[in-house]
C-alpha positions in Angstrom: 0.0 0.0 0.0 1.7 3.6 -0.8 2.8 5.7 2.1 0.5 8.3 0.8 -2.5 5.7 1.7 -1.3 5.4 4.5 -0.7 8.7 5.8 -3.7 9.7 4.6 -5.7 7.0 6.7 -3.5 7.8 9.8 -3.7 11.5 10.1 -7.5 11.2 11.2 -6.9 9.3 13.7 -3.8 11.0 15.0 -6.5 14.3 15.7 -8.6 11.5 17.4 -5.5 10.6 19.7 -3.8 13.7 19.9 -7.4 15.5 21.5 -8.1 12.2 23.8 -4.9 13.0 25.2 -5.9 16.2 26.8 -7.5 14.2 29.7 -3.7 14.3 31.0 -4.0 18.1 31.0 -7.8 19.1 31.8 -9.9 18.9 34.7 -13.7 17.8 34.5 -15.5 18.1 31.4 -15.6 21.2 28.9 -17.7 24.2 29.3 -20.7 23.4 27.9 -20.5 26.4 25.7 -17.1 25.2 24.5 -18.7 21.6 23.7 -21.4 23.7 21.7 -18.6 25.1 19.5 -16.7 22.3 19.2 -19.9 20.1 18.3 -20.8 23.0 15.7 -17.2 23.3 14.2 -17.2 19.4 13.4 -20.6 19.8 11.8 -19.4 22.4 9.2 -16.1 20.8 8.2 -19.1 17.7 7.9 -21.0 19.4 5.6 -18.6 21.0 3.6 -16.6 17.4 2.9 -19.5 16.0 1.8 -20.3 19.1 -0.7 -17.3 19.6 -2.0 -15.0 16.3 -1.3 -17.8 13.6 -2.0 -20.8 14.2 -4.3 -19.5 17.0 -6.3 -17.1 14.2 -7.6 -19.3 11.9 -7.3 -21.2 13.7 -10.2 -18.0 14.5 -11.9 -17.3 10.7 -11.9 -21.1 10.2 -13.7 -20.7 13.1 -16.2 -21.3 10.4 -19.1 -24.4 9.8 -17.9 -25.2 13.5 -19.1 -28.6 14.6 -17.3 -28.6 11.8 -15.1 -25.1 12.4 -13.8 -26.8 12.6 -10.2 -28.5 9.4 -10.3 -25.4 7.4 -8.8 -24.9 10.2 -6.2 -28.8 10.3 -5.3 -28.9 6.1 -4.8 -25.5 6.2 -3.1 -26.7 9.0 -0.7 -29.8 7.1 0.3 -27.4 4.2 0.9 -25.7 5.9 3.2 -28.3 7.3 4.9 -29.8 3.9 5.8 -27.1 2.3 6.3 -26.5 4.8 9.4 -30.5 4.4 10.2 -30.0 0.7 10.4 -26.8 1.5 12.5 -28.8 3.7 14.9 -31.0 1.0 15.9 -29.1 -2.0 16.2 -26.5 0.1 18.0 -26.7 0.6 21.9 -25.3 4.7 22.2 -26.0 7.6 24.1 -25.0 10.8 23.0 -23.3 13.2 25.1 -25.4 15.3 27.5 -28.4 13.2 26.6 -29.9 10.7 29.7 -31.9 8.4 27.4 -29.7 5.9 25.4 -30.2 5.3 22.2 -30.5 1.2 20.6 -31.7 -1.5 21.5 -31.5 -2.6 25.7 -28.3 -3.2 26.8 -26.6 -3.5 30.2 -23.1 -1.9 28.9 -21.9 0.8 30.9 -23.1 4.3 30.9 -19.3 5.0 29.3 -19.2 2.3 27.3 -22.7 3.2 25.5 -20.8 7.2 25.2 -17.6 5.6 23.2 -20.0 3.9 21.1 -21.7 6.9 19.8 -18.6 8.4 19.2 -17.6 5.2 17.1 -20.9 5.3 15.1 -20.5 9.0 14.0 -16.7 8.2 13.3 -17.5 5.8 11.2 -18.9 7.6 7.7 -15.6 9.9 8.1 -13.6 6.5 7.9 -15.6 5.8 4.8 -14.9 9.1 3.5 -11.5 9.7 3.7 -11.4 5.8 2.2 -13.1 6.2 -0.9 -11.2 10.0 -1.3 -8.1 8.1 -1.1 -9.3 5.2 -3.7 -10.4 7.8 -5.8 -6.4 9.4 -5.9 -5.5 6.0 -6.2 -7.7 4.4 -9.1 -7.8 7.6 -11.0 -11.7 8.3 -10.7 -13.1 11.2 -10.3 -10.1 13.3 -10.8 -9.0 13.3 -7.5 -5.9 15.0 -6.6 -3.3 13.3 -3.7 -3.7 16.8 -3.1 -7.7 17.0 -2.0 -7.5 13.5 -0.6 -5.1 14.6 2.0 -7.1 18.1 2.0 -10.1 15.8 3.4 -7.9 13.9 5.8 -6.8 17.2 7.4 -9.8 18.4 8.1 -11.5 15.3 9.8 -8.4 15.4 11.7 -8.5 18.7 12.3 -12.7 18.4 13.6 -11.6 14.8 15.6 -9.2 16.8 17.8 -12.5 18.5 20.2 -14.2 15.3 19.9 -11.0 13.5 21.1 -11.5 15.9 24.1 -15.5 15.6 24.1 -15.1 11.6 24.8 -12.6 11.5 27.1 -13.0 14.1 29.7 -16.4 13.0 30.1 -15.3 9.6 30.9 -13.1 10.8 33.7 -14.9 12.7 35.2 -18.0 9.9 35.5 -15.3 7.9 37.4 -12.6 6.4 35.0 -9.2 6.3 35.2 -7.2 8.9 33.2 -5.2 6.5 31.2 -7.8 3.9 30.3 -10.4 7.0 29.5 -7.6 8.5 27.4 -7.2 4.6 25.7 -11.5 4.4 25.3 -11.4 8.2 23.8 -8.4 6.8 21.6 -10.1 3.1 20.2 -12.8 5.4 19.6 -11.3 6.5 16.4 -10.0 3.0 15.3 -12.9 2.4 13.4 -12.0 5.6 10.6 -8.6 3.7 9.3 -10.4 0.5 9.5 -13.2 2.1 7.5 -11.4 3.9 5.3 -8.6 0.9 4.3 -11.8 -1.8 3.7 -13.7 1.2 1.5 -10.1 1.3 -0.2 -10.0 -2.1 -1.1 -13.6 -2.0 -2.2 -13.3 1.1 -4.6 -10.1 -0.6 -6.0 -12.1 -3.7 -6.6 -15.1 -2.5 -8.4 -13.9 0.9 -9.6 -17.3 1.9 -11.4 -18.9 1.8 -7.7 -16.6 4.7 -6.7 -19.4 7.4 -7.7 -22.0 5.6 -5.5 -19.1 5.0 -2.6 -18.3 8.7 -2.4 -22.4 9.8 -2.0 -22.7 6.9 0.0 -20.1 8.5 2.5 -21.5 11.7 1.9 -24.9 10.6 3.2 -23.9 8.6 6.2 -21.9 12.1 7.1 -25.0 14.1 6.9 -27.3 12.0 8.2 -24.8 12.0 11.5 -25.0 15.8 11.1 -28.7 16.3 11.0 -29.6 13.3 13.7 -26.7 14.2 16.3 -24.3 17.2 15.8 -27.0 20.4 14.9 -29.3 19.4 18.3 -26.4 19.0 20.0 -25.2 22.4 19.2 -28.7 24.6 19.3 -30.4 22.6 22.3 -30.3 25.1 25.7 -28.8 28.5 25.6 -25.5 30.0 23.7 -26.9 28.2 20.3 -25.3 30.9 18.4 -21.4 29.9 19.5 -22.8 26.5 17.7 -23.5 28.7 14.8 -20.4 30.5 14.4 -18.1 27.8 14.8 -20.5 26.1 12.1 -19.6 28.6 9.6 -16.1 28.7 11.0 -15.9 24.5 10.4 -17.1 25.0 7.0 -15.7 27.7 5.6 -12.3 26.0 6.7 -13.5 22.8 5.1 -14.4 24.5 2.0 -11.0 26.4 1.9 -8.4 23.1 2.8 -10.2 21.5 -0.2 -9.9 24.0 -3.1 -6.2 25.4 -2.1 -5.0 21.9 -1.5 -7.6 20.3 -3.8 
């Protein structure tokens, strides 16, 4: 596999590590005004990826399919929004500042079921970054090394807070710092994982890549729209949730056409 691959798949998960990490340096859990931004910044660098890294070249990719060039994009989209649906509810999970879990019944632990959310929403940006990099790597799409790498900063870039988000909250509901830093950490596994089996899949079948890339770009939003925008606009101080929106995707938008 080149080193690019696997730099690219790495660097995601270094942002995961590196932010997990700060449970050696903080006390407690974040400011919930501070969660609000970083849950709003890792929704517009979210959004953006999807625009402009997934089904924008996903209907590039389709082009000879003239008027119809969004068809692959709209099925894979759906995909992925089901797929992450079915997820959802075969899934025990409970999202962060929320007392209900989410999935079927399970007697895992109040911590586990918070590490497990965090896995489900890492999961499409595993996918994504995957099917980025197969696209460099198969030729499709006319994807530059350049706007792969662009995608894998900025997932990086977004998993830093939530390294934070996961692992704070574990100590401070009674877990050691080291093994809350190692549960924020495995967390992320699941994006190189993700992204080296969507590799191997879009190298496989290269006329899938189109549908691969809106499938990504649907499990992504669907994250967005069921977990990250309440998360930012429920209680008071929704507008830092806003800002750092803007501020997530405008930087998004920007790592993907300079680099791109």
């Amino acid at each position: 596999m080149p080193i690019e691959i696997l730099q690219g798949l790495a660097i995601p998960f270094l942002g995961t590590t590196l932010g997990a990490a700060c449970v050696f340096l903080l006390r407690g859990e974040l400011d919930h005004r501070i969660q609000k931004a970083f849950t709003g910044f890792a929704a517009g660098i979210m959004v953006a990826a999807s625009v402009w890294s997934l089904l924008i070249p996903s209907m590039e990719e389709s082009s000879a399919l003239g008027a119809y060039a969004s068809l692959p994009a709209v099925a894979g989209f759906w995909a992925g929004t089901l797929f992450l649906l079915l997820l959802d509810h075969i899934i025990p999970h409970l999202h962060l500042n929320s007392e209900e879990a989410e999935g079927p019944k399970s007697a895992l632990s109040k911590n586990l079921k918070l590490v497990l959310a965090v896995t489900l929403h890492n999961i499409p940006e595993g996918m994504a970054v995957g099917v980025v990099l197969a696209g460099w790597l198969t030729g499709g799409a006319d994807l530059s090394l350049g706007a792969a790498l662009a995608l894998s900063l900025g997932i990086a870039i977004q998993n830093f807070p939530e390294g934070a988000i996961i692992s704070l909250p574990l100590a401070a509901n009674g877990e050691g710092r080291a093994r809350a830093f190692v549960l924020g950490t495995l967390s992320g596994i699941v994006e190189p994982i993700g992204g080296a089996l969507t590799i191997v899949a879009a190298s496989v079948v290269v006329p899938v890549l189109p549908y691969l890339l809106a499938f990504a770009a649907g499990a992504m939003l669907y994250v967005v729209v069921e977990e990250l925008i309440p998360e930012m606009s429920a209680g008071h101080h929704s507008n830092i949730g806003v800002v750092a929106f803007s501020v997530g995707f405008t930087l998004m938008m920007a790592l993907d056409t300079i680099l791109g």
